[in-house]
C-alpha positions as CSV (number, residue, x, y, z in Angstrom):
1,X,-25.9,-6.0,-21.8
2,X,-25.8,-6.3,-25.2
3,X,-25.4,-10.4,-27.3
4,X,-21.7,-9.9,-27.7
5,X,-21.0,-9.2,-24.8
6,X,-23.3,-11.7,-22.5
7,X,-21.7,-14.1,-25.0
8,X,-18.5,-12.9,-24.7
9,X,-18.9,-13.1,-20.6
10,X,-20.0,-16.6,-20.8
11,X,-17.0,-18.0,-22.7
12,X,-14.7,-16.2,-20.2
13,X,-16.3,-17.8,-17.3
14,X,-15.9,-20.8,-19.2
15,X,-12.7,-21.1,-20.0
16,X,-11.9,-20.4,-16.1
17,X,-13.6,-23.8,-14.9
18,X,-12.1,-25.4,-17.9
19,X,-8.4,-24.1,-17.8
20,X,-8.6,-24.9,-13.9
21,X,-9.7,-28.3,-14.6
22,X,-7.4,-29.0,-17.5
23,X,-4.3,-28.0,-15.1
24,X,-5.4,-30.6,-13.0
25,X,-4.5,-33.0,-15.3
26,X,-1.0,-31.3,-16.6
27,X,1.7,-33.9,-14.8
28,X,4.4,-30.8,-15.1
29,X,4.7,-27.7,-13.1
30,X,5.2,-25.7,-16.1
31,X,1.9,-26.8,-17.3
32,X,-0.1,-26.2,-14.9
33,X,1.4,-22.8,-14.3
34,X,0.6,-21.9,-18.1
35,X,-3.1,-23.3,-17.8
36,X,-3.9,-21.4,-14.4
37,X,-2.5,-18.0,-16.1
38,X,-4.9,-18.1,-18.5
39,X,-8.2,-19.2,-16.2
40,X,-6.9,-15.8,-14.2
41,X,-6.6,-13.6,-17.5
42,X,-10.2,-15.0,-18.2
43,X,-11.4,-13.8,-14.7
44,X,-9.7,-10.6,-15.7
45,X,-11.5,-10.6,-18.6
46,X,-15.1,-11.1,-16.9
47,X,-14.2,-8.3,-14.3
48,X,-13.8,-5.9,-17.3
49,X,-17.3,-7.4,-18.7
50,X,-19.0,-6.8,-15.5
51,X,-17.4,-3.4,-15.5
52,X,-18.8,-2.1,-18.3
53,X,-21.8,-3.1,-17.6
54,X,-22.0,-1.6,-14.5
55,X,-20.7,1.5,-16.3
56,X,-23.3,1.7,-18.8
57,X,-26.4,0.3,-17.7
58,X,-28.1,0.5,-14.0
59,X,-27.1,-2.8,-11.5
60,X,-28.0,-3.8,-8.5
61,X,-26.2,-5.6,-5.7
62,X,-25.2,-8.7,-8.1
63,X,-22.5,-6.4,-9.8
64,X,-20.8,-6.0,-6.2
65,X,-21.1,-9.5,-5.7
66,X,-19.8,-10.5,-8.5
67,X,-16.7,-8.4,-8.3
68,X,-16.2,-9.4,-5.4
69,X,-16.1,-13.7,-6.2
70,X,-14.3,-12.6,-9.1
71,X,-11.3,-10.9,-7.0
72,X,-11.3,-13.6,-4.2
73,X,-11.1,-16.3,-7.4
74,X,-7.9,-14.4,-8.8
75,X,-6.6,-14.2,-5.5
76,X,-6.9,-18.2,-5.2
77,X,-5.9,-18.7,-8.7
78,X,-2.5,-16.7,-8.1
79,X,-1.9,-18.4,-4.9
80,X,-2.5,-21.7,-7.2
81,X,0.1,-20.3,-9.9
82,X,2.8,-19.4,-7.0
83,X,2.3,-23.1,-5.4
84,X,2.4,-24.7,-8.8
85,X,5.1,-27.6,-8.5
């Protein structure tokens, strides 16, 4: 994997703990709703990472693995978004 996109797959595994943690702190629905959307579109966004790297250079079992935590976390984070009151 190249700089960018290492880079690139840290700052969207960021922003998932941080957009979690900041909805914790959002007093309104609506807020916490908006902040939980974007930690999923940022796991979204590390699943496409991961998949190009498993397209384009050879991986071992991590790749699975990490597809799978990443599907299990957008499962949880929708479930969050549906609950969000």
């Amino acid at each position: 994997m190249h700089r960018y996109e290492q880079d690139q797959l840290g700052r969207a595994a960021l922003s998932i703990i941080l957009n979690i943690a900041e909805s914790n702190s959002r007093s309104t629905a609506k807020g916490r709703k908006y902040l939980l959307e974007i930690a999923r579109g940022s796991a979204y966004e590390c699943y496409a990472l991961i998949s190009l790297l498993e397209n384009f250079e050879s991986t071992d079992s991590r790749y699975h693995e990490s597809v799978e935590l990443l599907k299990n976390l957008s499962k949880m984070l929708y479930g969050m978004i549906r609950n969000s009151k």
